[in-house]
N, C-alpha and C positions, 0 to 999 in steps of 0.2 A: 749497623754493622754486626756481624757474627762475632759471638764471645767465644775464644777457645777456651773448653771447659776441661777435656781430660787430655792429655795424650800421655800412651806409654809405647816404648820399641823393645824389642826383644831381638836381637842378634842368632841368624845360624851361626854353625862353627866356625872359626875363623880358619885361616890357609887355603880357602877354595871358596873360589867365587859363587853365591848363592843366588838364587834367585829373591827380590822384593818384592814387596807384597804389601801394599798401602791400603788402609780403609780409613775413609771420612765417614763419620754419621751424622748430618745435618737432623736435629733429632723436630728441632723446629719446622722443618721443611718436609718432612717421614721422606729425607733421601740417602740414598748411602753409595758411596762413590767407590768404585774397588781400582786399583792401579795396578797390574802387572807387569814386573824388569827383569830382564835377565832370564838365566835356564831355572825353571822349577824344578823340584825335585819330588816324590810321592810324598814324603814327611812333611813340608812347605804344601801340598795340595792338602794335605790330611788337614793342618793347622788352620788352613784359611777355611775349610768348613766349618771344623769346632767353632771357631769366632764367631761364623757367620749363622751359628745353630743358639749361638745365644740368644735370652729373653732381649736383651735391650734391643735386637733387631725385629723383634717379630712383632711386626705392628701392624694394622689395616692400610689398605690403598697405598703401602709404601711403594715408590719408584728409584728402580737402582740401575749405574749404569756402571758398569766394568770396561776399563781400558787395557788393552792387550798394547804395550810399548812396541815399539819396534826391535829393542833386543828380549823381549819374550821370548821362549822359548822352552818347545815341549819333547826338545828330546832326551831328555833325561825318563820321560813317563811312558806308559807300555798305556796301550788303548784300553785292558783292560781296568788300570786305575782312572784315567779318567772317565769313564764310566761308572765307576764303584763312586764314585766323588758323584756325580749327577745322580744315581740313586738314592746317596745320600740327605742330598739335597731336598729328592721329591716327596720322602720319606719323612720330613722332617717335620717337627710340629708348625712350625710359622706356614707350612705349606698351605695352611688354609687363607694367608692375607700374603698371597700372591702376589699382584701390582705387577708393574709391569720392568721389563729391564731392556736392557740397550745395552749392548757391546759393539765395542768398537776396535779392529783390527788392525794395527797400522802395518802389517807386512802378510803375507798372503799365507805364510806357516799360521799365523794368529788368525786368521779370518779362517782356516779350515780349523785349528783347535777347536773355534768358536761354533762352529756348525756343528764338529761332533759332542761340542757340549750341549749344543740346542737338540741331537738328534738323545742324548741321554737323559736329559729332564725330562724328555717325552711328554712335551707341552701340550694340554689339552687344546685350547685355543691360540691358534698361531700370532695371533693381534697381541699376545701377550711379550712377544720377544721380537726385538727388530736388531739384527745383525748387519754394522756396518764395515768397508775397509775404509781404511784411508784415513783422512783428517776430516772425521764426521761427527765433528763434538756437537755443532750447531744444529744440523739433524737432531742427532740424540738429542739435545736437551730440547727442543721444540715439541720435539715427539712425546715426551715424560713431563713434560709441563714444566720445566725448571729453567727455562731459556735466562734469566736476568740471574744465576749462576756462573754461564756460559764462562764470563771472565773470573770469576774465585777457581773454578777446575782447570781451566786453563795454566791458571799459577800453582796449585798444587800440582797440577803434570809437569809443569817445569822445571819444580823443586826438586821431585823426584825422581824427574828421569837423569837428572843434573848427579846421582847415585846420594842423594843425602840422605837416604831413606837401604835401611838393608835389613833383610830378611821379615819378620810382620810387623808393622806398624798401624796403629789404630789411634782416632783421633774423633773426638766428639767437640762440634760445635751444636749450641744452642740458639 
């Protein structure tokens, strides 16, 4: 069974609903699970790069998959921030232990977010990124070699889309 070893949350402001922002780092596993709820905002995009530009993520052959929730939501962000966030990204030092990633869109606003995140990483090889809608956890994890997961993310999705989780949360099992 997985040991949870860190977790810390940090709260947006409060009196206005924020968008969540969930990371798991299965560090045993080199997987890292990202959760999105609710409207983002560019600050909330800003913060879940930093996180995601840390040393403890940047590992070889890791496989990540990000969840776009169903109240996801990108209207708070201008195309050209999400774009400056995918530059960011490709920019980035871990960009050279790639691996592969799987998104998943559960509403059709998040499956186009997703495409224009896929079209700003400007992936060299397309094999690298597999973009699904719907309820396509068992894909993704098939896909990313993580399938006997399937039920641990499933129950983290549920916790959190259940609103337990607000503004970035990050959580390290071993």
């Amino acid at each position: 069974m997985n040991k949870v070893m860190q977790f810390s949350a940090s709260s947006s402001l409060t009196g206005r609903k924020y968008m969540g922002i969930h990371i798991t780092l299965h560090a045993g596993r080199n997987f890292i699970l990202a959760i999105f709820h609710g409207p983002v905002t560019a600050h909330e995009l800003e913060s879940f790069v930093d996180e995601l530009l840390l040393d403890k993520y940047d590992t070889k052959d890791k496989v990540r998959l990000a969840i776009l929730s169903e109240g996801a939501s990108a209207s708070l962000l201008r195309y050209h921030t999400i774009c400056a966030a995918g530059k960011r990204m490709r920019l980035g030092r871990h960009r050279q232990h790639r691996g592969k990633l799987a998104i998943i869109a559960r509403s059709r606003v998040g499956f186009g977010l997703a495409k224009m995140y896929q079209m700003a990483t400007e992936k060299v090889e397309p094999s690298e990124i597999l973009v699904l809608h719907g309820d396509g956890l068992e894909s993704a994890t098939q896909w990313l070699g993580i399938s006997d997961l399937s039920a641990n993310i499933r129950q983290i999705l549920n916790c959190v889309e259940q609103g337990v989780e607000r503004g970035l949360s990050t959580q390290m099992i071993r």
